[in-house]
Every structure is written in C-alpha cells, then in structure tokens.
N, C-alpha and C positions, 0 to 999 in steps of 0.2 A: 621491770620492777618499778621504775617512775609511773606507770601508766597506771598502775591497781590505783590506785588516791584518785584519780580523777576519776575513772572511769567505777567506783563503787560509792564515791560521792554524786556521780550523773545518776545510777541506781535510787540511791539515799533520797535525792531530790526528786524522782518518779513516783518512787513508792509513798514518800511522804504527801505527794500532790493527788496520788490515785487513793490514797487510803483518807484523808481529812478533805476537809473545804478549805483549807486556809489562802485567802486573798493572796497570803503574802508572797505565795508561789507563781504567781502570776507575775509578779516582777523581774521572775530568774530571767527570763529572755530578753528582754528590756535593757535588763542590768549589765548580762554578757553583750549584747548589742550596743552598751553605750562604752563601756568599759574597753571597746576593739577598735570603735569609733575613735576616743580619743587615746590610745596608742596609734593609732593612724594619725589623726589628725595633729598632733603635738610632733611627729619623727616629719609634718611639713617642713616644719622651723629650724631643722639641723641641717646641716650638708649633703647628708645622706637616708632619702627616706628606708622606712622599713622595707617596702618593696624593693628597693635598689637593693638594699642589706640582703634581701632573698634571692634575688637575682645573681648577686656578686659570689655567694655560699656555691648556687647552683653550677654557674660557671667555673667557678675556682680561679676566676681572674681577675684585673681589672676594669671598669665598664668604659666601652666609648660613651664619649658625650652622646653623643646621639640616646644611644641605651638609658642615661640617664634622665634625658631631657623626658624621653616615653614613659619609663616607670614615675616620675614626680608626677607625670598626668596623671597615670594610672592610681595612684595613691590618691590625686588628688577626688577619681570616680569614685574609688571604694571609699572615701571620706562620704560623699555626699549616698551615695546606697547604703551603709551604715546608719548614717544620721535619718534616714527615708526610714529606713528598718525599726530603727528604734523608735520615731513618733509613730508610727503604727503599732509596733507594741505596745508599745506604753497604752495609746487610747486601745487599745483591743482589752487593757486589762479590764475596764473597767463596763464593758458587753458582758454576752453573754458566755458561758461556758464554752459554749460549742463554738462560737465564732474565734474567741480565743485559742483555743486548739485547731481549727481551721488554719487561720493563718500561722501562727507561732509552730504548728507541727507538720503542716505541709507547705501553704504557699511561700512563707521564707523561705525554704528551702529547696523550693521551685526558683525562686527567683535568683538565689545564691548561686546556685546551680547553673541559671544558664545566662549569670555575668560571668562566670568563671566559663562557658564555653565560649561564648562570646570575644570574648579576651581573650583566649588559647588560639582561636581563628584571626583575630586579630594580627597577634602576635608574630604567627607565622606566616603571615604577610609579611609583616614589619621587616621582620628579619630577614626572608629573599628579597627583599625591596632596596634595604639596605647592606646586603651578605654581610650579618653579622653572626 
C-alpha cells in the first residue's frame, strides 16, 4: 500500500512529460539525482554512513571495523557517481530531446547498473579476504 503514491506519481510524471513539452520535466532526474546525492553525502558527517545503516539492517548485527572502514569508502564512491550523474543531468537538460532521454533513460541506468555489479564483485572479495 506505501508503494501505490510513488509508483502512480512515477506514472503522473511520464504521462505528464510524454503528453506536453514542458522543460520543467527535464529536471526530475537531476532533482532525484541531486536529492540521493546529498543524503549520501551529509550521512558522511555522522558516525554512521547510510551505507553502513544498510549493511548493519542486512546483517542484523553489529559491523566489524573493518566493514565499516569499506562501506564509508563506498558511500564516499556513490557520493562522487551521484554528483557525476547529476552534472550530466542537469547539462543534458538543456540538449536536445532525444539526448536527454538517451542518457536520463538508458545510460544512467547502465551505469548505475554496473557500479552496483561492480561492487557486489567487489564485495565479495572483501568478505572472503577478510571472512566476514
């Protein structure tokens, strides 16, 4: 039941972008991109980044130092791939149509994609490296 609000507002935002011209649609990805950016990048400045908080959920435990020392990198990547994301949004907005949908509806999503395998492969290194 939480999920119908986003996911008929992701709709609202489609249909409203496929049905007018309006510029200002061009910003949604920009906006979510700078908006996840700096929830990332502000949970640097606490004890425990967001990542760590995900990790600590997934495990249901405490984290070794070690674990954490890895996730505050890692938060600190998806910082800088974020902020990467978002100043190409942003200049895409103001291209053409199609280059905007180009990137904003595939290659982000390529790219997200495969930091997020990248990092899974990582990871599981990590963790027979150090049996965590």
């Amino acid at each position: 039941m939480k999920m119908i609000f986003p996911i008929l507002f992701t709709f609202f935002i489609i249909g409203l972008f496929h049905f007018t011209n309006l510029i200002a649609l061009k910003f949604y990805p920009a906006a979510i991109n700078l908006a996840i950016f700096i929830l990332f990048f502000s949970s640097t400045f606490t004890d425990e980044t967001i990542i760590q908080k995900f990790a600590k959920i997934m495990e249901g435990k405490e984290l070794p130092d070690i674990v954490k020392c890895y996730t505050r990198k890692l938060t600190y990547v998806w910082c800088v791939f974020l902020l990467f994301n978002f100043l190409i949004s942003s200049a895409t907005i103001f291209m053409s149509s199609k280059v905007w949908t180009i990137y904003n509806g595939c290659i982000s999503y390529l790219l997200t994609g495969f930091l997020f395998a990248v990092e899974y492969v990582i990871r599981i290194r990590f963790k027979r490296k150090h049996n965590v």
